[in-house]
N, C-alpha and C positions, 0 to 999 in steps of 0.2 A: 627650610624650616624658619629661618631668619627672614624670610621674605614673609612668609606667610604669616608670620606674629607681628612682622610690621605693618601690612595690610588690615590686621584686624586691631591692630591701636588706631590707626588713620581711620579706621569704622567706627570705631567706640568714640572718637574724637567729632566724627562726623556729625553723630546724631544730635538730633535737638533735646536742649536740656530741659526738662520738666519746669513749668512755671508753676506756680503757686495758685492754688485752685479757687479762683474767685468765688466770693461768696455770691450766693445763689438762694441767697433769706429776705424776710422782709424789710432788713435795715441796710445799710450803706458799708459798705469793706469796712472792717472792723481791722487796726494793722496790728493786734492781738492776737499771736500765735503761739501757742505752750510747748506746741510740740517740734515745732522749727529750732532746733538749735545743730549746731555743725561746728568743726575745730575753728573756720573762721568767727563764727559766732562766739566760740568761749575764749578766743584772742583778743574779741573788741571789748568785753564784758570785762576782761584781765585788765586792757589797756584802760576803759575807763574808768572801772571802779578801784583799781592799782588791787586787788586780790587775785591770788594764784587759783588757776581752776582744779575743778577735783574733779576725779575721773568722771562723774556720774553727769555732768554739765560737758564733757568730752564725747562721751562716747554713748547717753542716754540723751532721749527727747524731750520725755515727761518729766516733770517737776513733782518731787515728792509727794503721793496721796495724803488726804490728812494733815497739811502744810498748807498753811498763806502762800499765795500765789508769791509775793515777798518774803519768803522766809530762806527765800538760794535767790535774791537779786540777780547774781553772780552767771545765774541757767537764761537769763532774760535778755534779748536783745535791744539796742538803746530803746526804739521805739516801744518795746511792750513797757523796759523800764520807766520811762515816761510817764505813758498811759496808767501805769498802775499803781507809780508814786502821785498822781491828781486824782487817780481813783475815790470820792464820796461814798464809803462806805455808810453813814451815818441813818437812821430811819426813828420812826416815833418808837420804837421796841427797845434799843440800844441806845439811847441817849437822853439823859435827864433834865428833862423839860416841867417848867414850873405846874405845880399839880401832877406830877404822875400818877398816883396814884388815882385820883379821876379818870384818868386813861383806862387804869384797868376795872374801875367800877361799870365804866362805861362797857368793856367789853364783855364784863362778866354779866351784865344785863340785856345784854342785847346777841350774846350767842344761846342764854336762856328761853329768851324770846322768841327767837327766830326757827333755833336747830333743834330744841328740846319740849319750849310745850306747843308753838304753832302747829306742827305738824298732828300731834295730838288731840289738839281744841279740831284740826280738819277730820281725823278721825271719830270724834265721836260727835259732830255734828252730821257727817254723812248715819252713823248710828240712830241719830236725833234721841241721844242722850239726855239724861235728867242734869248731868255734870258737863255740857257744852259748855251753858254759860259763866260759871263758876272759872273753871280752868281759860276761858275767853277774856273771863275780868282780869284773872291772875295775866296770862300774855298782856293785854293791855296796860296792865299795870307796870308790868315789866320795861316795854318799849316807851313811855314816858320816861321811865326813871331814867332809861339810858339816853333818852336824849337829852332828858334835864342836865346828867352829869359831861354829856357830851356841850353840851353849850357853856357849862363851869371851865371846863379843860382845854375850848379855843378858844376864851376871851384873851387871853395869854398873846401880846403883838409876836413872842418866840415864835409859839405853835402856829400862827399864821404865818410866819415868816421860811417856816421850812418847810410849807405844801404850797406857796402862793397860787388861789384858781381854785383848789381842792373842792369838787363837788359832792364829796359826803357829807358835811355838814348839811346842802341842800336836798340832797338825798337820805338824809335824817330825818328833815324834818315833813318831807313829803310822804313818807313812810307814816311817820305820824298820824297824817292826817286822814289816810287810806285806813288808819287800824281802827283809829275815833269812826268815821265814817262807818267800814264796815259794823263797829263792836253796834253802835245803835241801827244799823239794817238788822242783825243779828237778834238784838232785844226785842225791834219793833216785829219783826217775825216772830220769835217765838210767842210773844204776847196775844198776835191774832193765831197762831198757829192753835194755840194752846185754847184761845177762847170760843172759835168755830170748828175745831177739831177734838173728840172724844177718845183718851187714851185707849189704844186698840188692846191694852193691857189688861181691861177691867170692863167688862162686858155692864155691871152696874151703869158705867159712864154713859155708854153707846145706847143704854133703853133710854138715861136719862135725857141725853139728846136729841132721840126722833120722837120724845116726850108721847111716848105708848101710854095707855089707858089697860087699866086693870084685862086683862087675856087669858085666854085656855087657848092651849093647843087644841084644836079638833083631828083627833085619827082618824083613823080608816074603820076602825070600829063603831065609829061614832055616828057616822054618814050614813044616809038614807041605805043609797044604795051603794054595790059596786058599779064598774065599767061595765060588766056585762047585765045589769039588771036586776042582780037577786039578792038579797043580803049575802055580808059577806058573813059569814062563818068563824072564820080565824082569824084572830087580831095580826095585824098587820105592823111594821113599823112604824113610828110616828115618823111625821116629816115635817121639818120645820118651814115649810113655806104654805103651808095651810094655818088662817087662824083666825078667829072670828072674834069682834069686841063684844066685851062680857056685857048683857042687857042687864042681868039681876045685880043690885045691889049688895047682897049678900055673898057675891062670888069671891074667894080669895086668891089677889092676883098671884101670878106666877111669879118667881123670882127672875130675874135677867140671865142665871145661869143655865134655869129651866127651859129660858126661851129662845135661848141660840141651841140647844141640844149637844152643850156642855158636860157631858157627862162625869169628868174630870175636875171640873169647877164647878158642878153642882154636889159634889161628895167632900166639900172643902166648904165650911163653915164660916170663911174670909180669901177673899182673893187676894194674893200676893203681888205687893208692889215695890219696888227698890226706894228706900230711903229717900235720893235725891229724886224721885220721881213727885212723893209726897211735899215734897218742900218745895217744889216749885210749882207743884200746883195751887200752892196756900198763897206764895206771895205775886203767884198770877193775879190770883182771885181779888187776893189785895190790890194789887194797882187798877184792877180791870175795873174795880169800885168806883174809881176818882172817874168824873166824865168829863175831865181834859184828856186825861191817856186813852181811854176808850174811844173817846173819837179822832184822835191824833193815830190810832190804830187803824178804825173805821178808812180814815182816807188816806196813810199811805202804806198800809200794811202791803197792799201788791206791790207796790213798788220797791219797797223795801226786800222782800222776798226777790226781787229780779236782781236787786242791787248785791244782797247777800251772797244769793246764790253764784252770780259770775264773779264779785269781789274776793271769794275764796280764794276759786282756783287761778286768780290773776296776782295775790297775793305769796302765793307759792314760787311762782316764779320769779317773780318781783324779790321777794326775798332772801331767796339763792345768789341774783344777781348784786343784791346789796351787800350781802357776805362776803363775796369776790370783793365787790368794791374798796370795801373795808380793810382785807385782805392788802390790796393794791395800795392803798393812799397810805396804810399805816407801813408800806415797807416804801414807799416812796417812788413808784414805780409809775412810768406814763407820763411823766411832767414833758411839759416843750411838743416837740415834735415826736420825743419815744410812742407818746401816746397810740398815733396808728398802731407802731408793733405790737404794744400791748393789747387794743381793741381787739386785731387780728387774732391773738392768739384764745385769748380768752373769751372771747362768744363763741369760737369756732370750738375749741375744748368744753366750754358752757353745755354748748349743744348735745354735744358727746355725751358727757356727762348725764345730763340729763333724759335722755334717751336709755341711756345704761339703769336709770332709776326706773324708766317705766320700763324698760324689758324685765328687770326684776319682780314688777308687781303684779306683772301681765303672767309672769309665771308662779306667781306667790295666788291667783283666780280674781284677781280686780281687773273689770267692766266684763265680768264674763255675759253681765245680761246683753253687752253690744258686742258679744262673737269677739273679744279681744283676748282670751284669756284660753287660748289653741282650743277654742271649742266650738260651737253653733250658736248661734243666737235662736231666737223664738220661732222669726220670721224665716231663718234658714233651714229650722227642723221642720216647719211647715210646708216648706218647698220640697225637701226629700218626701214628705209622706206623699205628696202630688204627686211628686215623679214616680215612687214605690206604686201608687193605686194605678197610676196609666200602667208601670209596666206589670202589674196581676191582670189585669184588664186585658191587655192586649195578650197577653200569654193565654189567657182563656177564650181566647178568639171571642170575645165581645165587640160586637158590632150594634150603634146606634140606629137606628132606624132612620132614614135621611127624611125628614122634614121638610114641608113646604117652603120654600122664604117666605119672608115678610114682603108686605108691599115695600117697593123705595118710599123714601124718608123724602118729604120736600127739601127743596136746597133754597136755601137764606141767607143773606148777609150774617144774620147771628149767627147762625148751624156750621157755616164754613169758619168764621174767627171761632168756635168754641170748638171744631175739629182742629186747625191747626194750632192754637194755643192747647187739646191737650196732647198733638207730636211735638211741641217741642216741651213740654214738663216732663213727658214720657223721656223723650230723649236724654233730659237731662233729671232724670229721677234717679241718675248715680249719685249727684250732689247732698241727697238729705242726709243729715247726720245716723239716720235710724240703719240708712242702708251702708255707711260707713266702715272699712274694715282698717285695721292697723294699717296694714299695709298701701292703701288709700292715702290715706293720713303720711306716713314716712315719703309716699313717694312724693307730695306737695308739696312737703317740707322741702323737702329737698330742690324741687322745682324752682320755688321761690326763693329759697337762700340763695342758689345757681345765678340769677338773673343778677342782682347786684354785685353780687361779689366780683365781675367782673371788673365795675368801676372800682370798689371798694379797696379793691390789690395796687391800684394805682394811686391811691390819696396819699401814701408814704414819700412818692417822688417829689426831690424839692425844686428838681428845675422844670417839673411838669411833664418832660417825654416821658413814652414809652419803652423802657428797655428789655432786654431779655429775660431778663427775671418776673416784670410785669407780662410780659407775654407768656412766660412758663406757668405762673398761676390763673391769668386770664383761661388758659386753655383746659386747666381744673374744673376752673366754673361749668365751664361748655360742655364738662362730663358730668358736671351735679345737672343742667338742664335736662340734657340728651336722657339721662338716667330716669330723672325725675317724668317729664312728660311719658315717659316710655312705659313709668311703671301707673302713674294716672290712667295712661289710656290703655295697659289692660284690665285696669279695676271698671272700668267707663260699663257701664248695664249695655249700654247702646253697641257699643265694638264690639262683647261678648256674643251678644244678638244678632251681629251679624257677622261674624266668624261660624258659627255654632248655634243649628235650633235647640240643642239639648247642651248643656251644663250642669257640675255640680256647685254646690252652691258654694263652697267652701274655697280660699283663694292661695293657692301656690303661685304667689310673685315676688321670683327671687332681684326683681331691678333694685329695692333696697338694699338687701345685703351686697348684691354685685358693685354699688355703687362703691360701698363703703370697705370694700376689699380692693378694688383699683385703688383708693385714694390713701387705703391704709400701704400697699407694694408702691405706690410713686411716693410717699411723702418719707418711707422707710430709706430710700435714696436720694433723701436731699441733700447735698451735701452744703455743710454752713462753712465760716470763715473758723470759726473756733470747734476744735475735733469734739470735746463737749459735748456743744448743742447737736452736731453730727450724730452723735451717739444716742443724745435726748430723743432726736426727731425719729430717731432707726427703731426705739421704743415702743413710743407712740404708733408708730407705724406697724408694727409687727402685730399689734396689743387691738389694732382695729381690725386690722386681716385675719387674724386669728379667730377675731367673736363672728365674723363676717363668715366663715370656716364654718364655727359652731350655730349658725344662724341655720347654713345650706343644709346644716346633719338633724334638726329640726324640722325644717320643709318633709326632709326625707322621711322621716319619722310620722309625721303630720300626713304624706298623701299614702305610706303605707298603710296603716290605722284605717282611716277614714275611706280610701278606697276599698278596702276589703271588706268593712262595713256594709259600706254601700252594693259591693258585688253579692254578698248574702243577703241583702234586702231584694235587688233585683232575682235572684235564683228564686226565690219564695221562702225565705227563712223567715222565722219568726222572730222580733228584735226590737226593745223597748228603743224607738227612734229618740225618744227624751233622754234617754243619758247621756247623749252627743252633745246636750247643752253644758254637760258638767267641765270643770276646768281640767284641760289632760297634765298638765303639769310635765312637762318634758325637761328631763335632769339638764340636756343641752343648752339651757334657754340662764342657767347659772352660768358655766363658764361665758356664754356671752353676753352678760351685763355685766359680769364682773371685770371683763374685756374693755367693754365701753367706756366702764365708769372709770378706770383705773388709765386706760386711756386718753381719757378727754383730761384727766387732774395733769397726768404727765404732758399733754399735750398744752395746756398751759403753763406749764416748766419751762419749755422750750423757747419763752420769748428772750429778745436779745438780752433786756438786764437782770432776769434772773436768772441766766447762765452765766453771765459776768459776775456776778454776787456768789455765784458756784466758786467760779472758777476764784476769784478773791479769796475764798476762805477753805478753798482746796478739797471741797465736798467731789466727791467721780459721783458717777452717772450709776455704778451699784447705788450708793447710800441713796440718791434720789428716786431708786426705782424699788429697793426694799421699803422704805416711810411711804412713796405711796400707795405700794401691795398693801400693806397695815391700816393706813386709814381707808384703804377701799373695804378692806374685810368691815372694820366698824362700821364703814356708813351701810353696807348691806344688811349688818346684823340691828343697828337701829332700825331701818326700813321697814323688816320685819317683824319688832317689838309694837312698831307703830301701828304696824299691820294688825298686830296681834287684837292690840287691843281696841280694836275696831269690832271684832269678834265679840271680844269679851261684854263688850259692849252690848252690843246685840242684842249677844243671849241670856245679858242681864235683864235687857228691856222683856225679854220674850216669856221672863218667867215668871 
């Protein structure tokens, strides 16, 4: 017995002792560890700080929740002690810099601006609302102010002196210049919009514009004869595309309500127009008078419209990333060399993020006219009705009668370059935006992030090699390409056509969601230097697998439906093929943006110094994962207020 308990001390003696798990993140061994402490550790803590340990620093890891990482020095080994008596806590929020209050004029104008009415000004100009440009003056106004107050609050040599480099200031004022820019593309469009276009609201407008001459409807009654020869008998419906100019003088015209066959707006003694409708059309009419503006509209009105139209939605994004910015500079995050880890974390969460935003809209029915919104688009419900008419066709054993050929076609230098220019547009007629589908779109994305991010993982190193950690995320990238082309090239028109001469039109490609479920299970195990960020990343990571989950049970969803659809279309059912364009709204399509979005916020959590800013002020990885369930809930429920009132919009204009 004594033999054998001695053999298995000399075994237990034997083995190799556990080393301490290098870090395996974006930044450089951090020798910040909370949870490392041991009796030899709470001896040297004894010996240097000359205090007695207490059990909890004995025989416990963790450092009191809810506690300054300093508030038990005593639990800390030299080195963390060190590190977190130089610790700079300090950022523009927490520290009294001359003018603060500017500070937060500045911000309270510029999360106005940005969070609360742009998004709105973008809603009800997609509406093409009477109240776009009113609420576009108010944004504009807004974002002035705050950079006026933002240029008061860094002349300050202080406030330069604790960001030195800081590119928000230049990113203020570039903002600036984008919103001035856009706000007069904006003007100068609605001006010509308004002056060559007839409110579709007010049928008076629209005669007044194809400027009609006094008219009668001519019926069917009215006419010589019928189709068949004989008088007709029985009055007929009138039809509004028969109608002849009045010759007599004495004829009393019809009214515009009478002459669209209005029925509803000819039993209504005034046509109904929304208040801001009429006021903008008074002070159109007013400027349109002056022939400076008139011809300043004349020659850049298209332009302007091009300018508008793409400056929106590049303004959106732009904006998101200024907020982050702002976010960053005003907590003092990124300076030096941090900067890489910060980039890293927050485009890559950015991304998330904003992805989580458009799976939410996409199931809220926005772009349902481009098939984004789980439903058909125009051109897809046109191809089921083809497919439907062949396969009645062929069920009825209809057979074409086989036809002569044509003679051959001479062959030409033209005739051959306008055959093979149109196989390759043919080939490549997956690319136009018409025939685009979401999942097109995700998978490119993906594609092309994949491709740089390869270098991009390496700009962190200071001596320039390559290490294991750079090769650990290099080989990430290799799964966003691999993923990405894979899902491109089953959306490709061209590969489907040659896999398969029959298809449905509709696209079950799971390589996005696949993607983003590997990378949410590999990044849920990354282990970092501090247990923390370990913990942050295991979030993150769980939060993208999960929506990735709820993505697959969508698909499922999606090819149930619609294939069963389509198997009663081909049986010979009868079935209004148009309500496949309506938006199906699939409940799964919530838990995963709300996955995403909550995702990508924690997934910017994770960078090195705001888990050291965690970990300083004794915040766990709960508090950080309940504030941002919360503000995910609010940003979703803004989203769809925003939403909302796109609607409201609308069907204000429509009444």
């Amino acid at each position: 017995m004594r033999v054998s308990l001695l053999l298995a001390a000399t075994a237990a003696l034997a083995l190799p002792q556990p080393l301490p798990h290098p870090h395996e993140g974006h930044d450089e061994p951090s020798p910040i560890d909370e949870h490392k402490n041991t009796h030899n550790t709470a001896h040297v803590a004894h010996n240097d700080t000359d205090m007695e340990p207490s059990p909890a620093s004995m025989n416990g890891g963790h450092h009191s929740h809810g506690l300054p990482i300093l508030a038990h020095p005593e639990k800390l080994e030299p080195q963390q002690l060190a590190y977190w008596t130089a610790y700079d806590p300090t950022n523009f929020f927490n520290t009294e810099t001359p003018g603060q209050g500017l500070l937060s004029w500045h911000i309270a104008f510029v999360s106005a601006a940005w969070i609360a009415v742009y998004p709105v000004s973008v809603m009800l100009s997609a509406a093409k609302s009477g109240l776009y440009l009113p609420v576009q003056t108010a944004q504009v106004v807004l974002v002035a102010l705050g950079a006026i107050f933002l240029g008061l609050y860094g002349s300050s040599p202080q406030v330069e002196q604790m960001y030195p480099g800081a590119i928000y200031g230049k990113f203020t004022v570039l903002l600036l210049v984008l919103s001035l820019v856009h706000y007069l593309a904006a003007l100068l469009t609605s001006l010509a919009y308004r002056d060559t276009t007839p409110n579709d609201s007010d049928p008076r407008q629209l005669a007044e514009a194809f400027q009609l001459q006094p008219y009668h409807r001519v019926s069917d009654s009215d006419s010589d004869h019928t189709l068949n020869g004989t008088p007709s008998a029985t009055p007929q419906v009138p039809q509004a595309s028969k109608f002849r100019i009045s010759e007599d003088a004495d004829d009393t015209p019809m009214s515009p309500c009478q002459y669209y066959g209005d029925d509803e707006c000819a039993s209504s003694s005034a046509v109904r127009q929304p208040f801001e409708q009429k006021m903008e059309d008074k002070w159109v009419a007013r400027l349109m008078a002056n022939s400076h503006v008139s011809s300043t509209v004349d020659r850049f009105g298209a332009v302007a419209n091009f300018v508008h139209t793409y400056l929106q939605g590049i303004l959106l994004l732009v904006s998101f990333a200024y907020v982050v910015c702002g976010v960053v500079t005003g907590c003092r995050l990124g300076m030096g060399h941090n900067v890489f880890n910060i980039l890293a974390h927050f485009i890559k969460g950015g991304v998330f993020t904003v992805l989580g935003l458009f799976t939410f809209a996409r199931y809220v029915g926005v772009f349902s006219d481009k098939g984004w919104a789980w439903n058909l688009n125009q051109e897809q419900v046109n191809s089921v009705k083809m497919l439907h008419s062949r396969s009645r066709a062929n069920s009825r054993g209809s057979r074409r009668r086989a036809r002569s050929s044509p003679p051959p076609a001479k062959v030409s230098v033209s005739s051959v370059f306008r055959t093979v220019g149109s196989k390759v547009l043919g080939a490549l007629s997956f690319l136009k935006p018409q025939s685009f589908t979401f999942e097109f779109v995700e998978s490119a994305l993906i594609l092309i992030y994949g491709v740089p991010n390869i270098f991009m993982e390496h700009l962190a190193s200071k001596d320039g090699h390559w290490t294991p950690a750079d090769l650990q995320h290099a080989s990430i990238a290799f799964m966003f390409i691999g993923g990405g082309l894979s899902g491109v090239l089953l959306e490709s028109a061209l590969v489907r056509k040659l896999l398969s001469s029959k298809t449905y039109p509709m696209s079950f490609n799971p390589f996005p969601a696949l993607t983003i479920f590997w990378t949410g299970i590999l990044m849920s195990q990354h282990a970092q230097a501090l247990p923390l960020s370990t913990a942050i990343h295991t979030q993150w990571g769980y939060l993208l697998a999960i929506g990735a989950v709820f993505r697959g049970i969508t698909y499922l969803q999606y090819f149930i439906v619609y294939s069963q659809a389509l198997a009663r279309l081909d049986g010979g059912a009868e079935m209004n093929v148009d309500q496949l364009t309506l938006p199906s709204r699939p409940f799964t399509e919530i838990v995963a943006s709300f996955c995403l979005i909550s995702g990508g916020l924690v997934f910017m959590q994770s960078n090195r110094e705001t888990v050291e800013a965690f970990v300083y002020r004794g915040i766990d990885s709960m508090f950080t994962l309940n504030v941002t369930v919360g503000i995910t809930s609010f940003i979703m429920a803004w989203e769809l207020v925003v939403l909302a009132i796109k609607g409201w919009a609308s069907r204000r204009k429509r009444v």
